[in-house]
C-alpha positions as CSV (number, residue, x, y, z in Angstrom):
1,X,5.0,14.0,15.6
2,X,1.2,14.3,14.4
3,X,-1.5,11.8,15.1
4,X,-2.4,11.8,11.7
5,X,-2.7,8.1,10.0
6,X,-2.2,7.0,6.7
7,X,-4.5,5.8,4.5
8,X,-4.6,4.2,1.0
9,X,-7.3,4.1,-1.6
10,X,-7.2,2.7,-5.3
11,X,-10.0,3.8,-7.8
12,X,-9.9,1.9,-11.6
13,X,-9.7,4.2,-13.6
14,X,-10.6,4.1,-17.7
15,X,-7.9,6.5,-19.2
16,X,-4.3,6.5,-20.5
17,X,-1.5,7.5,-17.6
18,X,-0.4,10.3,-20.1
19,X,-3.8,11.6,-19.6
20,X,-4.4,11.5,-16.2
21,X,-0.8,12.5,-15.2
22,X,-2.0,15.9,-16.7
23,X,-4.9,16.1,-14.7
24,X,-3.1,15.4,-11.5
25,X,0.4,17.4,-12.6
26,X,-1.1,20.6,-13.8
27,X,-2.9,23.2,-12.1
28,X,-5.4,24.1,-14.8
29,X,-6.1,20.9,-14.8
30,X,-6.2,20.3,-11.3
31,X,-9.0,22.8,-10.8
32,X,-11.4,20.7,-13.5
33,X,-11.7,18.3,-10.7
34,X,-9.5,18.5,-7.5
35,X,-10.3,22.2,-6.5
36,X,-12.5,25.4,-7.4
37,X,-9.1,26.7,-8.8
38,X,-5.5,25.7,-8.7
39,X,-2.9,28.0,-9.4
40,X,0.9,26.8,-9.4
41,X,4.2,29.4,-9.2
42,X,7.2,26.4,-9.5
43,X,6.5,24.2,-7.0
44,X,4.0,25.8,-5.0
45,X,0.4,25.0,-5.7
46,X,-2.3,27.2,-4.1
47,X,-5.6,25.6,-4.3
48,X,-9.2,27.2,-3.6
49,X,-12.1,25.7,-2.2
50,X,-15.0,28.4,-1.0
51,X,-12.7,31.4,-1.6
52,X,-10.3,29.6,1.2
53,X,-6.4,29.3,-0.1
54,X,-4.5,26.3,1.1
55,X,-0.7,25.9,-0.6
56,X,1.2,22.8,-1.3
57,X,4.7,22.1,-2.0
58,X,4.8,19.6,-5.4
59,X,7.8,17.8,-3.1
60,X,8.2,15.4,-6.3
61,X,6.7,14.0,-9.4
62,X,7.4,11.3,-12.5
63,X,5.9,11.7,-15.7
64,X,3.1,9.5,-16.4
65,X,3.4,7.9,-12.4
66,X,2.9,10.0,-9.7
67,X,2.7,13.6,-8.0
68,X,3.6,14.4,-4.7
69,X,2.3,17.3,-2.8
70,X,3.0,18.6,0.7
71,X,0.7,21.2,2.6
72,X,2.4,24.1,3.8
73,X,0.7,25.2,6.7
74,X,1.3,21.5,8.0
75,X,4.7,21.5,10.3
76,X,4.2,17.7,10.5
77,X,5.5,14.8,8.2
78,X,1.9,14.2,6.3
79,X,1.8,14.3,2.5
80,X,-0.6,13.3,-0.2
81,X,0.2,11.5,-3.8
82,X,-1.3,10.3,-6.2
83,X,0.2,7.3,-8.3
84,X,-1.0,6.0,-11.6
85,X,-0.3,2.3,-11.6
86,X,-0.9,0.1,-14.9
87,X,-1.8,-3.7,-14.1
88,X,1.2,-5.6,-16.1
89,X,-1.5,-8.3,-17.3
90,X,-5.0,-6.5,-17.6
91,X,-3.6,-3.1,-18.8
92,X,-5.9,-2.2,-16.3
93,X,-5.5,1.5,-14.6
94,X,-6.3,3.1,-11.7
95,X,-5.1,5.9,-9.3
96,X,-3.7,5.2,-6.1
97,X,-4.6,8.0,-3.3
98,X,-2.2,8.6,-0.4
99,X,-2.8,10.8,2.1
100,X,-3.4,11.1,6.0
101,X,-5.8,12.2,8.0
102,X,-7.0,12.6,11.5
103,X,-8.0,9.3,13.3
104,X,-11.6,10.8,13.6
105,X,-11.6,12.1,10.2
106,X,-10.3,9.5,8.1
107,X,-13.8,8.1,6.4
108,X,-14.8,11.7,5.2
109,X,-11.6,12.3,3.9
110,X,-12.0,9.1,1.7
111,X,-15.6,9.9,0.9
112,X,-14.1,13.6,-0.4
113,X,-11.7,11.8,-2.0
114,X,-14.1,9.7,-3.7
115,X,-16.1,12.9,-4.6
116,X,-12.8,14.1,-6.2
117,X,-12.0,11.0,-8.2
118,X,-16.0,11.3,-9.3
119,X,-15.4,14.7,-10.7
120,X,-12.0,13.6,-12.1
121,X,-14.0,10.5,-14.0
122,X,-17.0,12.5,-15.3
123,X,-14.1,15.5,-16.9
124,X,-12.1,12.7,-18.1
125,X,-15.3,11.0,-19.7
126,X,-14.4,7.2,-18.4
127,X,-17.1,5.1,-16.2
């Protein structure tokens, strides 16, 4: 069992979910924003950052809803996904990040995350 904790983080986003379920779902995609590059062989991902390789399972996915990815070299439980959820009233939409992180680590992991969803918005073009 890791000491890893969960956390949860929701960023409004201004784009259709058919758009950004290709920019989370596809690894051409994924490396406009996520990583330096992404490249995908079925359901392994690997993803570059600095020249350094980390893979990740795509454990399960639903068009236009949510990825699921698992890191490789992890032996523990952890997992990240990102959900698109649509507000039933406002039509509002925004990504939902979850992932885990060490206790000690858990704000800069949300503040790369938000540096991720930044990139994401600026490729995507919404505010």
């Amino acid at each position: 069992m890791s000491d890893k904790v969960k956390y949860e983080l929701e960023f409004p986003i201004q784009a259709s979910p058919n758009m950004l379920y290709q920019y989370i779902s596809s690894a051409s995609n994924l490396s406009e924003w996520f990583a330096d590059n992404v490249n995908s062989r079925g359901k392994v991902f690997s993803f570059f950052w600095d020249g350094v390789e980390e893979k990740a399972e795509l454990l399960s996915s639903k068009n236009n809803t949510y990825v699921k990815f698992k890191w490789l070299e992890n032996d523990d439980d952890c997992f990240f996904e990102i959900k698109i959820t649509v507000d039933e009233i406002t039509k509002d939409v925004s990504l939902i990040i979850i992932d885990f992180a060490d206790n000690d680590e858990v704000e800069e992991a949300k503040m790369l995350w938000e540096s991720q969803i930044s990139d994401l918005k600026s490729v995507i073009g919404s505010s």
